[in-house]
N, C-alpha and C positions, 0 to 999 in steps of 0.2 A: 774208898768212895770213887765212884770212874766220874770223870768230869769228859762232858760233848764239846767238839771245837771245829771250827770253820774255817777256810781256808779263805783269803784274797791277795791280789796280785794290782796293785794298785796301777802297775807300767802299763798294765792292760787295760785300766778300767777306767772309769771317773769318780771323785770325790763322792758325789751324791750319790751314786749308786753303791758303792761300797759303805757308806756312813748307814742306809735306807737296808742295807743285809746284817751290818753288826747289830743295829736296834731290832730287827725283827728276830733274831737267832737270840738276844737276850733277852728279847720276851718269853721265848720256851726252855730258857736257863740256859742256853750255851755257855761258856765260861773263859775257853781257850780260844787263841785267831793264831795261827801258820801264817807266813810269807816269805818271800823268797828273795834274797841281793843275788843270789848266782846270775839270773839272766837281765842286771841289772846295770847298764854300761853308760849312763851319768854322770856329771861333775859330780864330785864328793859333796859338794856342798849344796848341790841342787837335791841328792839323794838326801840328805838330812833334813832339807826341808818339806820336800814332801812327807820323808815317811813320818816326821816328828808329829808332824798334825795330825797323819791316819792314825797314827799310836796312840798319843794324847786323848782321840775321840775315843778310841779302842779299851782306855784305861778308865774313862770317864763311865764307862758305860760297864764297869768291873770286869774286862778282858784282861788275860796274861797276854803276852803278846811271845812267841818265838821267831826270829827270824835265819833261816837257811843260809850261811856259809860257808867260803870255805877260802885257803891261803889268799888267792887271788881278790876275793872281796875283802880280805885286811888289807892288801895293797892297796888298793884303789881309797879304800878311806881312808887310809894313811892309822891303823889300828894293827896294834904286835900283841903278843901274849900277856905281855905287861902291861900292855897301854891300849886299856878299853874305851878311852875317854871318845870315841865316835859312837861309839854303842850307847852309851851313856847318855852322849845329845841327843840319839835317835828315842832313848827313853826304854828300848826293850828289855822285857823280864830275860826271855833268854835267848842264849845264842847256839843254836844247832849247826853243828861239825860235818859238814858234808866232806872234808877233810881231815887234816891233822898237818898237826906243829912236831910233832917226832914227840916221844914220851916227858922229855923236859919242859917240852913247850904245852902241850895238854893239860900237864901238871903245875904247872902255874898258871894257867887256864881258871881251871878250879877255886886256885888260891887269889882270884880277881879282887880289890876293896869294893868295885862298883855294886857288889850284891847279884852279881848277875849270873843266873845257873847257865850249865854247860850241859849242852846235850848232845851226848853220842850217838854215831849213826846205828840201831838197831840190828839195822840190815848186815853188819859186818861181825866177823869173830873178835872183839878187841879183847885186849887184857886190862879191863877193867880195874878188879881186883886187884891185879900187881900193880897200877897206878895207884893207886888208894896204901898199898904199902910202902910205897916210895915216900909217898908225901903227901898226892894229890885229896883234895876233901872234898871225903863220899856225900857229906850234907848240899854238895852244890852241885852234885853228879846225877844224870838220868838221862834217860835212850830214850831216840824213835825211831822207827823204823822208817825205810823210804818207800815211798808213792813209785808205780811206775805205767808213764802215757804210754809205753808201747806195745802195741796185744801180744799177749802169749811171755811176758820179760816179767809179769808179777813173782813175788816170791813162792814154791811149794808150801804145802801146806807143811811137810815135813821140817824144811827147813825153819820155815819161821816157829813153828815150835820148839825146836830144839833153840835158837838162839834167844827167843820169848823169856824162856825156860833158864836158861842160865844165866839171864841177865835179873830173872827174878828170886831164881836162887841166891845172887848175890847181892840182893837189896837193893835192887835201881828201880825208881820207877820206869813203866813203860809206856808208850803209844803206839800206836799204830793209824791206818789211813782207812776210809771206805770210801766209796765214790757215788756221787751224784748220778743217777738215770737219766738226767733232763739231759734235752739236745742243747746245742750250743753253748755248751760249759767248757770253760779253759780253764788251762793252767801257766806254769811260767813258762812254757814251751809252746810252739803250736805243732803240738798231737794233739786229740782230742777223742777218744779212747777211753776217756776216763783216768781216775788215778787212786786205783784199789793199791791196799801193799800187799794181799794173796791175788793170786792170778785168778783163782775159785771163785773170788769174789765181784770180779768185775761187771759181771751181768746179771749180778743178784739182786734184786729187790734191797733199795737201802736199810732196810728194818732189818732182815736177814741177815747182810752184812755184819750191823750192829749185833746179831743176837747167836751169830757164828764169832768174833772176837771177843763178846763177853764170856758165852759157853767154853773159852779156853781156860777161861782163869790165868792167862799168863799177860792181859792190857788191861790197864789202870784208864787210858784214855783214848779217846777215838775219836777222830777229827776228820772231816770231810775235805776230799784232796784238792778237791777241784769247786771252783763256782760259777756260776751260783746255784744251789742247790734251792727246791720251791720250798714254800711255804708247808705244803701239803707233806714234802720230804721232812721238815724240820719236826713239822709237829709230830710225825708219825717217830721218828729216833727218841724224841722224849717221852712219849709213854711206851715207849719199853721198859720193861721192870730189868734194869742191869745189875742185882741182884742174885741173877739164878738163870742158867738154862731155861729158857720157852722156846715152847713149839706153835705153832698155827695146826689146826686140827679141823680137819674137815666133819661137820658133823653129821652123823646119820637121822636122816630125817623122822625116823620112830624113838629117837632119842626122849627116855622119860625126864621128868623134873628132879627125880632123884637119881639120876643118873649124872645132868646136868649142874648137879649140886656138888658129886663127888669129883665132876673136874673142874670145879671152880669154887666149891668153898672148902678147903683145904691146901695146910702149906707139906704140900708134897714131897717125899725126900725117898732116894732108891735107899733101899733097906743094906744093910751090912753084910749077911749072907747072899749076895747077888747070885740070881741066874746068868745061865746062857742063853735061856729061850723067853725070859723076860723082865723087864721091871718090874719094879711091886714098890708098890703105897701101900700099907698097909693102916694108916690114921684113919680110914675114912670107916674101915669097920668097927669103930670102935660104938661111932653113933649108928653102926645099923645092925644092933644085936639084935634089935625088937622092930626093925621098919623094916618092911617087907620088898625086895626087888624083884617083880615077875621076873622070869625067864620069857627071852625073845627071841623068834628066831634068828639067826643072821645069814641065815641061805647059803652057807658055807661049810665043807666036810673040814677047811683046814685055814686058819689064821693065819698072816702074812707079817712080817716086817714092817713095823710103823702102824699096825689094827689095834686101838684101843679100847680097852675090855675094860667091865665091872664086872666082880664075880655074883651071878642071883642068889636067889632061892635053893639053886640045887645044892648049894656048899655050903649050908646054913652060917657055920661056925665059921667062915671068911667074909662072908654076904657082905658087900658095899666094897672093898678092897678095890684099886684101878692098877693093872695092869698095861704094859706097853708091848707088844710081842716085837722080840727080836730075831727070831728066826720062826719059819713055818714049825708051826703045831696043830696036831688036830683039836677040833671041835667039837669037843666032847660034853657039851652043853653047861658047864656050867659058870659060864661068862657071856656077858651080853657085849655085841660089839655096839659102840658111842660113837664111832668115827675113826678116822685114820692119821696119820702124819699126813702131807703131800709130799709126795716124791720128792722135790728138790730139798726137802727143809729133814729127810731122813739121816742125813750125815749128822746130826745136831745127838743121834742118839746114842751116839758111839763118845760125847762128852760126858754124860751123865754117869759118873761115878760111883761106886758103892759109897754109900751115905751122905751123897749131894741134892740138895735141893734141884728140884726142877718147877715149872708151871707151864699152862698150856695159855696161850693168846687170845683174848675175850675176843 
């Protein structure tokens, strides 16, 4: 189950304003809050009492809370691998490693009594796994990746898949980051840039973002880097179906009701024998042996990348089936085009696996 989380930075902010964004984010189910000790240079004791009360309202309101670490903010609270009792007062669920204690010290990390998970930084190749054989315990273990404010330093796509990918091959949960649109949104630094953890993702529409990290299949969670993120943002991340790959789908305005029926009353799934030149649903012909699909024209000798098709009339024995064209083919009439992917949201097509669910965005 992917759980949505939010970010704030209290040193930046005020009480009320930050109390007035965890209740509006738990209105549309948020669940997770991110914050950060790194740029965090206070008395220890003044640091405990601010964050205890942000947490405490954060908990009240059923927030996990993580908060970013690393050697130098265990100094400063006077908190060693053994001894979490600062973290403890702060009341945080977990404590994210933007550092390391060297393998002994990680490893007893883990083995804390306070209850409190240990999160690895995502973003790095660790040896997980050989911690976990030493001694350390994998039930209080899980990764996220890191946010980054400054343009063009986000992760590749490449990369963060391969490291997604092994950290979930090895049972850890994941997270990763998307970023707020809105202007004047910070984070614990002043860039302001945003704080995607793909670089790809920085200037994508937040809904996008979210429906580019689920379509991996390799994040469990996703949390917004930067705040504050609007209203308009929050609501639109929770009705995303995180689920299944969707697309947004431009539609063609000669688009029938039974056309309209096949990309939206049916749960879609790319068939097991995959093409090169297309997707295929094949569920939806199963109700149109006997309902008739004119053939339309679509003004076109040859179909595109991202042109979504139902097969008519002319193919009786497929009639209703929806198609997604992945490389130009011609048009050889017996598919009605419905509409298209948009250009930016075409990458999305290249997740959709032999026999994984997909759906298209009402």
């Amino acid at each position: 189950m992917h759980r949505l989380g939010i970010s704030l930075y209290p040193e930046h902010s005020n009480p009320q304003d930050d109390f007035a964004y965890m209740e509006l984010a738990e209105r549309y189910g948020f669940s997770r809050i991110f914050t950060c000790l790194l740029s965090v240079q206070k008395d220890p004791q003044e640091v405990i009492k601010e964050f205890s009360g942000f947490i405490r309202h954060a908990h009240d309101l059923g927030f996990e809370v993580a908060v970013d670490t690393n050697e130098q903010v265990f100094d400063r609270l006077g908190a060693t691998p053994g001894n979490l009792d600062p973290f403890k007062k702060l009341g945080v669920d977990i404590i994210r490693l933007d550092g390391h204690f060297g393998d002994t010290g990680d490893i007893l990390l883990t083995r804390n009594r306070s209850g409190i998970k240990v999160e690895f930084n995502g973003s790095c190749n660790l040896p997980l796994s050989l911690l976990v054989q030493r001694g350390a315990d994998s039930r209080n273990m899980i990764t996220c990746a890191n946010f980054y404010p400054e343009p063009f330093t986000g992760m590749s796509e490449k990369r963060f898949v391969e490291l997604s990918a092994s950290y979930k091959a090895q049972g850890f949960q994941t997270a990763a980051f998307v970023s707020s649109q809105q202007s004047n949104t910070f984070g614990p630094w002043q860039v302001f840039a945003g704080l995607p953890t793909c670089e790809d993702d920085r200037h994508r529409a937040i809904d996008l973002q979210l429906r580019h990290l689920i379509a991996t299949d390799l994040v469990d969670d996703i949390l917004i880097g930067n705040a504050f993120a609007s209203e308009e943002e929050l609501a639109t991340l929770a009705a995303v179906d995180t689920t299944r790959t969707t697309l947004r789908i431009e539609l063609d305005p000669g688009a029938t009701a039974e056309e309209r029926e096949v990309l939206w009353g049916y749960d879609h799934t790319e068939r097991s024998d995959s093409s090169d030149y297309l997707l295929r649903s094949s569920l939806p012909r199963l109700n149109f042996r006997d309902r008739p699909v004119p053939a339309r024209d679509a003004k076109t000798e040859v179909f595109h990348r991202g042109d979504v098709l139902v097969v008519n009339d002319s193919l009786a024995h497929y009639r209703g089936e929806l198609h997604i064209a992945l490389r130009d083919m011609p048009n050889d009439g017996t598919r009605n085009r419905v509409g298209r992917i948009p250009s930016e949201e075409l990458f999305l097509l290249d997740y959709i696996k032999s026999e994984y669910p997909f759906g298209f965005v009402r």
